[in-house]
Rosetta silent file (secondary structure, phi, psi, omega in degrees, C-alpha in Angstrom):
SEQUENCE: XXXXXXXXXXXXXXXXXXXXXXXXXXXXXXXXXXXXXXXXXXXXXXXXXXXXXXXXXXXXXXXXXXXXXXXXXXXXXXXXXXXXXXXXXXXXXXXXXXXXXXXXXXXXXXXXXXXXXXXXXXXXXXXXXXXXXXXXXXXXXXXXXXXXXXXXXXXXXXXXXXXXXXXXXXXXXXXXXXXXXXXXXXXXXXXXXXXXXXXXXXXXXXXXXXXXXXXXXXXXXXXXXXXXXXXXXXXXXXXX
SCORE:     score description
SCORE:     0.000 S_00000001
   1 L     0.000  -59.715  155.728  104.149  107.145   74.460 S_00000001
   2 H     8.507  -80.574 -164.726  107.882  106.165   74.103 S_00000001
   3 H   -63.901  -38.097  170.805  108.388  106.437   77.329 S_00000001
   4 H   -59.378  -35.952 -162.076  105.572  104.036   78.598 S_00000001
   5 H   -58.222  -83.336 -147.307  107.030  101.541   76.129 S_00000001
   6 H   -64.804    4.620  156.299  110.280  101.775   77.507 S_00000001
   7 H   -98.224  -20.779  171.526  108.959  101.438   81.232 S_00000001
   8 H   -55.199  -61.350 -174.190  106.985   98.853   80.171 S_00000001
   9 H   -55.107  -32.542 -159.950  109.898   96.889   78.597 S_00000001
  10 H   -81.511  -47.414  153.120  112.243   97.432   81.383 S_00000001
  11 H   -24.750  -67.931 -175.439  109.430   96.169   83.848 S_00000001
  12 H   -79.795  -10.884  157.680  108.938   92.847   82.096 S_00000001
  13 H   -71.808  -37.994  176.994  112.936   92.601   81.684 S_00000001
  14 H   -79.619  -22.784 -179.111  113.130   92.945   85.500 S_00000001
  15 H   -63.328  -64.016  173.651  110.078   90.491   86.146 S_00000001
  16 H   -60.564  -22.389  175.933  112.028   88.075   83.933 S_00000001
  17 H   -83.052  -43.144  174.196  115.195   88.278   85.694 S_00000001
  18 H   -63.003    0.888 -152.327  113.378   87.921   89.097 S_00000001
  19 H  -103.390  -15.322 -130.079  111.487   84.834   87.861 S_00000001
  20 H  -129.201  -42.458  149.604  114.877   83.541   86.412 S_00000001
  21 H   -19.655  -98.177 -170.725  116.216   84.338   89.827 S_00000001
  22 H   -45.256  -57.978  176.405  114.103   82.732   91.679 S_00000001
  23 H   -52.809  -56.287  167.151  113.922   79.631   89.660 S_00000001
  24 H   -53.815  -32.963 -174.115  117.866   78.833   90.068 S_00000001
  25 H   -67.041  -80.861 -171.995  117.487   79.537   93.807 S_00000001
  26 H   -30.283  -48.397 -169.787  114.985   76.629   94.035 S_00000001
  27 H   -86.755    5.561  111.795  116.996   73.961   92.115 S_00000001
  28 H   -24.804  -66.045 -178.686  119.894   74.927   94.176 S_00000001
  29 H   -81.801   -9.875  160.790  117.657   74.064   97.447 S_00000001
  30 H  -102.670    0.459  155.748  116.507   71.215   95.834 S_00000001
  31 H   -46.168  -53.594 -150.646  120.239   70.052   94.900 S_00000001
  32 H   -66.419  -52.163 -157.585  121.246   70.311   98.266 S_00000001
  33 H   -56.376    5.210 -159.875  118.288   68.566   99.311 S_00000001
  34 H  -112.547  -19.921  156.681  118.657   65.672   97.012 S_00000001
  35 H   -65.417  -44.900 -168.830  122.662   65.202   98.153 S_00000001
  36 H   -69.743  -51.561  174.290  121.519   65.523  101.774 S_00000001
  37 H   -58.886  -50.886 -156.338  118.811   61.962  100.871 S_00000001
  38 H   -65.713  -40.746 -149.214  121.692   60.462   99.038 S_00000001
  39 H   -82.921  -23.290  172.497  124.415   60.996  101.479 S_00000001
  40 H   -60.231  -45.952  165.176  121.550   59.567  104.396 S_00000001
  41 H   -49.659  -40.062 -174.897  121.118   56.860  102.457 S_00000001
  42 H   -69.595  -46.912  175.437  124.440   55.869  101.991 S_00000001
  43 H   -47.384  -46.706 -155.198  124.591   56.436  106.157 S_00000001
  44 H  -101.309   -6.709 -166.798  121.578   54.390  106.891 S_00000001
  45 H   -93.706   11.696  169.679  121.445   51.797  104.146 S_00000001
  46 L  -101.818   33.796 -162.795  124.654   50.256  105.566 S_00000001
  47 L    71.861  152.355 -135.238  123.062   49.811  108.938 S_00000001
  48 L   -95.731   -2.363  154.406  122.786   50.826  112.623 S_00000001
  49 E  -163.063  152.821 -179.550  126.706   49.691  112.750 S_00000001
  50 E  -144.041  146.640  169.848  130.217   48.748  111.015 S_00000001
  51 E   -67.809  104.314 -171.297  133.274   47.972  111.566 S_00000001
  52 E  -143.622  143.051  166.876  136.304   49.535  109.517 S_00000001
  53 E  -103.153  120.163 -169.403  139.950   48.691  109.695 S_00000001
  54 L   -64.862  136.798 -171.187  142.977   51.212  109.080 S_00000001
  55 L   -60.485  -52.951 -167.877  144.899   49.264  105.793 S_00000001
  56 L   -16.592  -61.654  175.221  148.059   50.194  107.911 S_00000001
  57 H   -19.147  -78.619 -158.086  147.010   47.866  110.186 S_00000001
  58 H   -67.924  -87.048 -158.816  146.909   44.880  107.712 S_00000001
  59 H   -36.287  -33.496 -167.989  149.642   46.177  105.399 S_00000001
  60 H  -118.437  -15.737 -161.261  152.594   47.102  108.043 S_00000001
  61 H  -121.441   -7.013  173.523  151.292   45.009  111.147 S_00000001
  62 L   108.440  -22.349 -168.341  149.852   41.773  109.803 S_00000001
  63 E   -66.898  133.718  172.489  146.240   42.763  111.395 S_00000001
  64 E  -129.807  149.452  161.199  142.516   41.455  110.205 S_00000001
  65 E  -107.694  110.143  177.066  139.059   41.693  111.067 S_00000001
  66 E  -134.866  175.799 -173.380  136.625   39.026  110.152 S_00000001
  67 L  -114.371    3.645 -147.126  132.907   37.297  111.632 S_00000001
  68 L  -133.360  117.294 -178.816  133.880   34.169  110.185 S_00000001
  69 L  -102.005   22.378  123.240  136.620   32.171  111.828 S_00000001
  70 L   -70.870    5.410 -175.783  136.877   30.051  108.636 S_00000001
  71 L  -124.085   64.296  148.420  137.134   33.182  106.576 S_00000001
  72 L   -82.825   78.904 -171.056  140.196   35.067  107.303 S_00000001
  73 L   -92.014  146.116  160.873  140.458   37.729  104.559 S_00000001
  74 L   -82.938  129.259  174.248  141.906   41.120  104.744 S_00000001
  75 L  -150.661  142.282  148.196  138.619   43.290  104.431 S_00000001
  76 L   -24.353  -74.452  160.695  138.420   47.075  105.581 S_00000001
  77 E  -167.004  167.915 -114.642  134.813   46.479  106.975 S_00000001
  78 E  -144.311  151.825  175.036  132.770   44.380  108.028 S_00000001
  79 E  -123.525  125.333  166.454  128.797   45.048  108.335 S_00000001
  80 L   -79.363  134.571  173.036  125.930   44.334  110.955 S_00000001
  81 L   -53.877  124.065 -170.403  122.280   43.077  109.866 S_00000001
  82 L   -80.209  164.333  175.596  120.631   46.719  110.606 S_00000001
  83 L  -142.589  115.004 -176.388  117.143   46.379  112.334 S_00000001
  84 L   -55.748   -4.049  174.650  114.624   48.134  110.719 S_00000001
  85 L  -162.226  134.948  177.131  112.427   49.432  113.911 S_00000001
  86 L  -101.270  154.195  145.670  113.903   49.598  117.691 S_00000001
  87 L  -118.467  156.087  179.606  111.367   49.348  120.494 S_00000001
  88 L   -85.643 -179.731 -163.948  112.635   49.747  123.613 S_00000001
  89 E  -165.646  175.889 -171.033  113.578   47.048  126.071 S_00000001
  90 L  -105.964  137.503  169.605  115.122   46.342  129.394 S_00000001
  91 L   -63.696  -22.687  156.117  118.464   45.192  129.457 S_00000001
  92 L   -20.064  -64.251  177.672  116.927   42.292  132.001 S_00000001
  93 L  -101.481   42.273  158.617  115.640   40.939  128.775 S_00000001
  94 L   -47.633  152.512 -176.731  118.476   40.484  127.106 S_00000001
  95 L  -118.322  129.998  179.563  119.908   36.709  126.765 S_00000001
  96 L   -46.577   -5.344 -150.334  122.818   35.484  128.250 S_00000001
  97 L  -125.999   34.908 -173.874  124.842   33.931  125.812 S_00000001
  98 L   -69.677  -16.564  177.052  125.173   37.240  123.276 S_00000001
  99 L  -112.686   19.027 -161.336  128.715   36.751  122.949 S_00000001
 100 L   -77.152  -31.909 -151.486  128.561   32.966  122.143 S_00000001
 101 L  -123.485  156.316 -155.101  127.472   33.124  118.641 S_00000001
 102 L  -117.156  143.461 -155.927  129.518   34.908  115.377 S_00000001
 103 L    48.549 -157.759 -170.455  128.479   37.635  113.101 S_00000001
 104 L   -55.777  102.597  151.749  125.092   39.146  112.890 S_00000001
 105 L   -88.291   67.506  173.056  122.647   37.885  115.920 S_00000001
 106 L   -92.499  162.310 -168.867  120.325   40.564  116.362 S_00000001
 107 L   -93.010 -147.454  139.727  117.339   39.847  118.561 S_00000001
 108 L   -69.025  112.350 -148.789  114.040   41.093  119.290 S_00000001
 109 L    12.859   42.271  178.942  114.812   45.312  119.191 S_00000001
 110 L  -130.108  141.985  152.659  118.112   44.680  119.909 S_00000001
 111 E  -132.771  163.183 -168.841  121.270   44.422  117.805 S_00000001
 112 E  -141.032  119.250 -162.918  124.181   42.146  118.129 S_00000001
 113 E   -97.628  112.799  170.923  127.303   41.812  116.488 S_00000001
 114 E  -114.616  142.680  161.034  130.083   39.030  116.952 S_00000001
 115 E  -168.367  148.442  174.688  133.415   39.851  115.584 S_00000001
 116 E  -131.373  175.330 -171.415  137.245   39.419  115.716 S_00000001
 117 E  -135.928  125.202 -169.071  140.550   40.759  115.324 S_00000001
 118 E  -117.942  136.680  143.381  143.822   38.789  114.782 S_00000001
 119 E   -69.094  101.595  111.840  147.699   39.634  114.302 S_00000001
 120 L   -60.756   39.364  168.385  148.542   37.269  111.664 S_00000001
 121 L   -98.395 -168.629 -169.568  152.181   39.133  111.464 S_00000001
 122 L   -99.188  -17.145  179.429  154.947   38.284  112.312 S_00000001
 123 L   -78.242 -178.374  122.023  155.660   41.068  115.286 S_00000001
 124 L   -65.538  127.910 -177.000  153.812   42.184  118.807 S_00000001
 125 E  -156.125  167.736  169.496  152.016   45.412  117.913 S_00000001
 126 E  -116.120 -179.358 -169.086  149.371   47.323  119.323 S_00000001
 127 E  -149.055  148.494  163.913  145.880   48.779  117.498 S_00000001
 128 E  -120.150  151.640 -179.598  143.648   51.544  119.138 S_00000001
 129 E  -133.237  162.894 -178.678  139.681   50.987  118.754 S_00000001
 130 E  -166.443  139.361 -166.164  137.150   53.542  119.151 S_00000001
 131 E  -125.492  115.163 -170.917  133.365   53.244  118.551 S_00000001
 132 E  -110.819  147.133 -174.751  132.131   56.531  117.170 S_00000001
 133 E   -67.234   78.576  163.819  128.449   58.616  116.915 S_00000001
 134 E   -78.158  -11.291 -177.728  128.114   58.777  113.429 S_00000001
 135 E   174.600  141.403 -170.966  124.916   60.233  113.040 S_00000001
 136 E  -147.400   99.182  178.372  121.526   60.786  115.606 S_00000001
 137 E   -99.771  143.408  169.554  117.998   61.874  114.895 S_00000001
 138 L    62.798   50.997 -171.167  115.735   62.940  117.273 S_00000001
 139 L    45.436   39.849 -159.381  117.848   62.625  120.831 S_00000001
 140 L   -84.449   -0.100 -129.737  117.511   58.942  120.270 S_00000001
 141 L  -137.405  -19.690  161.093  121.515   58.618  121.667 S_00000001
 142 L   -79.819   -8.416 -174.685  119.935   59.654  125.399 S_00000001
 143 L  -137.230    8.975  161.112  118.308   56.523  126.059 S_00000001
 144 E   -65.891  116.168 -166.848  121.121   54.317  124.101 S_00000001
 145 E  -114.648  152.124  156.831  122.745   51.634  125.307 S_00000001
 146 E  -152.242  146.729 -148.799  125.772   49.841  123.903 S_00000001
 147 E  -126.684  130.713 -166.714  127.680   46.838  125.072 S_00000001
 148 E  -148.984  118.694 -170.234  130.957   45.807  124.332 S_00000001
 149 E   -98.720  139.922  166.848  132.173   42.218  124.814 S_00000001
 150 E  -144.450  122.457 -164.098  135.881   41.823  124.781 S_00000001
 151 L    -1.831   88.729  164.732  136.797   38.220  125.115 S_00000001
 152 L    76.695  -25.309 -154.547  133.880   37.504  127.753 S_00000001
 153 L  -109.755  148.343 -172.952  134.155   40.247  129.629 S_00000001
 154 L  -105.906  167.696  175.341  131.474   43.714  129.109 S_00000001
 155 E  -142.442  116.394  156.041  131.080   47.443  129.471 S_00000001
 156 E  -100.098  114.517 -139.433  128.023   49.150  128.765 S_00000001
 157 E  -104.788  146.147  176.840  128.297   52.572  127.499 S_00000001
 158 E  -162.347  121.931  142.275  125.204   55.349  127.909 S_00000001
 159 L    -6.404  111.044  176.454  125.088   59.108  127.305 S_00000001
 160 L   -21.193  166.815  174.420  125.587   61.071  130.582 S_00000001
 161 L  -103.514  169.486  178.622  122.363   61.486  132.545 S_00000001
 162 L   -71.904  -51.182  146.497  120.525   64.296  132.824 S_00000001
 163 L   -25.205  -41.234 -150.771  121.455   64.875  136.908 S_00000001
 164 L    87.212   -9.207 -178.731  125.147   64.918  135.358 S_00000001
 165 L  -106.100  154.497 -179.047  125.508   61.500  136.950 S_00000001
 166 L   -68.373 -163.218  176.289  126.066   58.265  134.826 S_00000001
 167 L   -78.238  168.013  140.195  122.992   55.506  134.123 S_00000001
 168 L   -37.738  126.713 -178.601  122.894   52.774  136.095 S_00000001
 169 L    31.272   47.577 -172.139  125.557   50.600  135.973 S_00000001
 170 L  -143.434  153.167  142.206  126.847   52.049  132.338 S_00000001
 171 E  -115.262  171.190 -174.447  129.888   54.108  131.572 S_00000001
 172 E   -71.173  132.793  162.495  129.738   57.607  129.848 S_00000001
 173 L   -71.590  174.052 -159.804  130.468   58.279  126.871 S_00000001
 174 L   -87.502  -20.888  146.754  133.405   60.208  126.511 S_00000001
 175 L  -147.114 -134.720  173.613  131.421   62.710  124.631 S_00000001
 176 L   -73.418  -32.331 -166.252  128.497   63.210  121.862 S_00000001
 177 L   -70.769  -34.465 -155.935  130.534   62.296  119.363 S_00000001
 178 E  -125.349  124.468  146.597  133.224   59.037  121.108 S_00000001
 179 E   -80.663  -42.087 -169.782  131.512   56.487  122.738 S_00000001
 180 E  -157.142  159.092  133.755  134.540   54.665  124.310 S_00000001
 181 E  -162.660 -163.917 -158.891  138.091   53.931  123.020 S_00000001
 182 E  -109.482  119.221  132.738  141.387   51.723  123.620 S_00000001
 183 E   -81.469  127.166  165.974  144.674   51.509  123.284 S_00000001
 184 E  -115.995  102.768  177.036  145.452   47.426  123.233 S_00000001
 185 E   -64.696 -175.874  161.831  149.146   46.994  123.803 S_00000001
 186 E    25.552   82.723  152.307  151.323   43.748  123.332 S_00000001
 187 E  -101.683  117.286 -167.747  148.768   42.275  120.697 S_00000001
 188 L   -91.232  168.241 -172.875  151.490   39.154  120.192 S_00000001
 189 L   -72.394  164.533   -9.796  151.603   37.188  116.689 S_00000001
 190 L  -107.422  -10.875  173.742  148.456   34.268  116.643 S_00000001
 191 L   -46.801  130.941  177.927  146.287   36.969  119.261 S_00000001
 192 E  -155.041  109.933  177.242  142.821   37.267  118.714 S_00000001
 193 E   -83.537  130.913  169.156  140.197   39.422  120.509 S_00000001
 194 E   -86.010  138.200 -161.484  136.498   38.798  120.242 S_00000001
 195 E  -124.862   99.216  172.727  134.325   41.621  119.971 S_00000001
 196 E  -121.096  114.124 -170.491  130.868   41.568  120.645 S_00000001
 197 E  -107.115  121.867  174.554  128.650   44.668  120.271 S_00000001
 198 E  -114.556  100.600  150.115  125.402   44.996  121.348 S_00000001
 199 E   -82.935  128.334  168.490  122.573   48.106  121.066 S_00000001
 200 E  -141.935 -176.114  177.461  119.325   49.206  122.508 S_00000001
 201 E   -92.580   82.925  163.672  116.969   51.579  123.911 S_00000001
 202 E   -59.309   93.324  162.573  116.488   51.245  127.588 S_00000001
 203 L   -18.204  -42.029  166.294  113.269   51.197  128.517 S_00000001
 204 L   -71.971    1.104 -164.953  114.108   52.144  132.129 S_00000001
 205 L   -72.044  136.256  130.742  115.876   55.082  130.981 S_00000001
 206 L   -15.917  -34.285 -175.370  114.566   58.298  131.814 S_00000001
 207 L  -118.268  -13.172  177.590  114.708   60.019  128.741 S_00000001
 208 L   -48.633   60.275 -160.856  113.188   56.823  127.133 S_00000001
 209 L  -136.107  159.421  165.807  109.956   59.045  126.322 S_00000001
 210 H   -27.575  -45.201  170.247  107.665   59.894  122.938 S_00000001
 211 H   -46.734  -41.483  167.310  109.866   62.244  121.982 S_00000001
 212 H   -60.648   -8.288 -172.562  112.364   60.023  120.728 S_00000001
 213 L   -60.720  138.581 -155.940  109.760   57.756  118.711 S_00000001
 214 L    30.971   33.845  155.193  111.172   57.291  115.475 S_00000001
 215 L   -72.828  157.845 -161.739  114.528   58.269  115.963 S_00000001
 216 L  -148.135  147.021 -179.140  118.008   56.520  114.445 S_00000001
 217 E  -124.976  153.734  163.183  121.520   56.301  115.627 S_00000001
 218 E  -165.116  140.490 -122.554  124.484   55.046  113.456 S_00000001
 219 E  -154.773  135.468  167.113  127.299   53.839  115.037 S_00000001
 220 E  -144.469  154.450 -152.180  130.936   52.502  113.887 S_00000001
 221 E  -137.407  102.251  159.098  133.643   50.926  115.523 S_00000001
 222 E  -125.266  170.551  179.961  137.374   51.445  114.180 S_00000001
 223 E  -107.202  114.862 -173.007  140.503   49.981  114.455 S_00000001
 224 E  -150.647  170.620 -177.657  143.608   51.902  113.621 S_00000001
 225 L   -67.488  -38.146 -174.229  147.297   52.225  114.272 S_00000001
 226 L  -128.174  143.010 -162.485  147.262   55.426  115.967 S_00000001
 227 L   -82.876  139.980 -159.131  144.267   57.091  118.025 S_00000001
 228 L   -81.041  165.314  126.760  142.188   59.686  115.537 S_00000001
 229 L   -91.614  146.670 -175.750  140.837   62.404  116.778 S_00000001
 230 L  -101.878  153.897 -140.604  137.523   63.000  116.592 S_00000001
 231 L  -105.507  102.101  165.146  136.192   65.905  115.004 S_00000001
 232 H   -44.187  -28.886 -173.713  132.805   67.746  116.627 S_00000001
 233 H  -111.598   53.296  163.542  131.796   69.463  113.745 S_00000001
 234 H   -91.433  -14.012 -165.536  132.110   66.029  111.552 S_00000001
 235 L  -120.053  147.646   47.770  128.647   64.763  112.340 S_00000001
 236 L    65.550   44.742 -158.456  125.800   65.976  111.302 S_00000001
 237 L  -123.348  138.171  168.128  122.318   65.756  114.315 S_00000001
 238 E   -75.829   70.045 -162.393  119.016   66.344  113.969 S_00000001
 239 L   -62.711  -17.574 -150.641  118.074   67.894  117.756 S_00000001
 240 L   -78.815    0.000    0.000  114.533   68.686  116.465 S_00000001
């Protein structure tokens, strides 16, 4: 009789430890999961792109970024109005004059960015820029275009093609991660480059298909004294 007790006892001590188990394992997976919303939030609730400046910049070379050419504060970085749902579109119907007008202009499923960058030092210095993949759900980054105004003149950047050959008239990015970057030499004391960034979905695109429906890219553009590297296992993509 004992002995049943004491298998009995040992039973319901082992029950409780798997239940007790079990129970830590969950709020553990629902930690992660609840870090995993927050840190997506923080990615998406600043918008499908920004702008951040290395302090160096400001601090040793005199350099700023602003939207406002009545505002010229040292600020870090600067934010685009995000647009809450892309459809796709043709770059055809795009509007000419995209690099005319300062700070956010986004369109109809398109967005568009005016911004600039001045040496107010006292030297000639250079800056490197690089517009980086910060984050991509659902292969949305195959049928992505982005456009980069540099006082008047453009580049349009698109994800390799599927053939291995670029898009039409686009260049490649350099990989998944680097869309494009720079070195800009001899930036002389009153110089100031205009920036204009533009993203969409091309509709003619190939890969422009269902699958991608409701997918999100988020995209930043920095400026720094010396060119970063970027790190492949820094981001974070949702292939499913």
């Amino acid at each position: 009789m004992n002995g049943e007790i004491e298998v009995s006892v040992r039973k319901l001590r082992r029950k409780k430890k798997i239940i007790k188990t079990i129970k830590i394992v969950i709020l553990f997976i629902l930690l992660i999961l609840f870090i995993a919303y927050i840190i997506m939030n923080i990615i998406y609730n600043n918008g499908n792109f920004s702008i951040t400046l290395d302090k160096n910049l400001y601090f040793q070379k005199g350099i700023v970024i602003y939207d406002d050419p009545d505002y010229k504060v040292f600020r870090t970085e600067l934010y685009a109005q995000s647009v809450d749902y892309f459809d796709n579109i043709s770059y055809r119907w795009l509007p000419d004059n995209l690099d005319d007008v300062d700070s956010s202009h986004n369109g109809d499923n398109y967005v568009a960015y005016t911004f600039y960058i001045e040496n107010t030092g006292n030297d000639t210095s250079d800056y490197w820029s690089q517009i980086i993949i910060d984050d991509v759900i659902k292969n949305v980054d195959t049928a992505v275009r982005i456009r980069v105004y540099k006082n008047g003149e453009y580049i349009t950047y698109a994800k390799m093609g599927m053939n291995g050959e670029p898009e039409r008239d686009t260049v490649p990015f350099v990989n998944d991660e680097l869309v494009s970057f720079e070195h800009r030499e001899n930036f002389a004391p009153g110089d100031v480059d205009k920036y204009t960034i533009v993203m969409w979905i091309e509709g003619t695109d190939i890969d422009c298909t269902d699958n991608i429906l409701g997918g999100e890219i988020k995209v930043h553009m920095e400026f720094n004294s010396e060119f970063i590297e970027v790190d492949a296992n820094k981001f974070s993509k949702d292939k499913e």
